[in-house]
C-alpha positions as CSV (number, residue, x, y, z in Angstrom):
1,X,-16.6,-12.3,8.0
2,X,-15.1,-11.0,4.3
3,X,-13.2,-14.7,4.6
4,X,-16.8,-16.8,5.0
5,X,-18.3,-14.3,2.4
6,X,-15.5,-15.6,-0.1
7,X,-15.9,-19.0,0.9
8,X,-19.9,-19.3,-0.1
9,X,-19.3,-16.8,-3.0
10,X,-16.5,-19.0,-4.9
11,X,-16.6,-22.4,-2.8
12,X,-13.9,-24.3,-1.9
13,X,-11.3,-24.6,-3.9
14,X,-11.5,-20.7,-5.3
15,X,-11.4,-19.4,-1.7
16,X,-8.1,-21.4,-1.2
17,X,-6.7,-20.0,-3.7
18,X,-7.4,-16.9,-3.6
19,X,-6.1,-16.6,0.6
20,X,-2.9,-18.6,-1.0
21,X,-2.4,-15.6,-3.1
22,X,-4.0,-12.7,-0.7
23,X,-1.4,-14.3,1.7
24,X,1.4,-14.5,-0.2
25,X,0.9,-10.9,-1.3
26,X,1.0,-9.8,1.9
27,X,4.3,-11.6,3.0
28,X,6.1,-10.3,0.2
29,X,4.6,-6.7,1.1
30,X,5.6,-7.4,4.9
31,X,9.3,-8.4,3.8
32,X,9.8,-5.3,1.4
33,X,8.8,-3.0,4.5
34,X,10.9,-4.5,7.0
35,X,13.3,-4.7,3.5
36,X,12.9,-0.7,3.3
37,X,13.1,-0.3,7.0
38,X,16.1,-2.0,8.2
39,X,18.6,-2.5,5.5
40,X,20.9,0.0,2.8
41,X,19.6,-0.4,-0.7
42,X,22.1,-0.3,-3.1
43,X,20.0,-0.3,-6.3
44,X,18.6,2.9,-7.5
45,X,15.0,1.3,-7.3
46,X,15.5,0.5,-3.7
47,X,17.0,3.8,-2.9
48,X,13.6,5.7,-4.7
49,X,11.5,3.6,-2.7
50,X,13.4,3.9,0.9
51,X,12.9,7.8,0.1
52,X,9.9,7.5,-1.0
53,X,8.6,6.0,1.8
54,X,11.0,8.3,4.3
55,X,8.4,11.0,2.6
56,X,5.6,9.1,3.6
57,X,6.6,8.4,7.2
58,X,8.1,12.4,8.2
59,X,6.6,14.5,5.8
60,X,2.7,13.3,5.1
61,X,1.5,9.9,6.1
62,X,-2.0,10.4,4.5
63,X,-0.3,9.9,1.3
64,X,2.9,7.8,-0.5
65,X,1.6,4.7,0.5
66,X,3.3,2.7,-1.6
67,X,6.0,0.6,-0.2
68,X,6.6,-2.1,-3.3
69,X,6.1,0.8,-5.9
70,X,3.8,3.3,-6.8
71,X,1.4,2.4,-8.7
72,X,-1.6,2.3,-6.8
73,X,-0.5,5.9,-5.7
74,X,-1.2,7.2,-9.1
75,X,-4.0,5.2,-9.4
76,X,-5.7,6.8,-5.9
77,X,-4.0,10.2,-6.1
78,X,-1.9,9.8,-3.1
79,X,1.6,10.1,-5.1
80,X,3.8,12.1,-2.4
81,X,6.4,14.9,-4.1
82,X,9.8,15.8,-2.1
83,X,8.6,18.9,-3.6
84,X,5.9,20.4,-1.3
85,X,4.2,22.4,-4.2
86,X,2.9,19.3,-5.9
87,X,0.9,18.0,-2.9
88,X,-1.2,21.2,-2.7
């Protein structure tokens, strides 16, 4: 339904576009989680992130939802702290 709604609202060649890029977004989102998941990051932004999202899976999964990074977190409140004084 939201994909016909974006079809009339931008028409054609806008709506390709844009599920191009909503498509490739996901991918890349989908590969960092399995990326996360299954593999020993050896950078310290990888490491954060596999922690990070440890936090998310064990110690609250109503928040830390992001995977890639975390901005959206700070930008809907749901930034996760190892520390569980921060959360309350």
């Amino acid at each position: 339904m939201i994909s016909l709604i974006m079809y009339v609202v931008f028409g054609y060649y806008y709506y390709k576009s844009i599920m191009a890029g909503v498509l490739t977004g996901y991918i890349l989102y989908d590969m960092t989680h399995y990326y996360i998941h299954h593999n020993k990051p050896t950078s310290s932004y990888w490491k954060e992130l596999k922690s990070y999202h440890v936090l998310h899976h064990y110690k609250d999964p109503k928040l830390g939802f992001g995977v890639s990074n975390k901005l959206w977190d700070y930008v809907f409140d749901t930034v996760l702290y190892a520390d569980s004084k921060k959360n309350q």
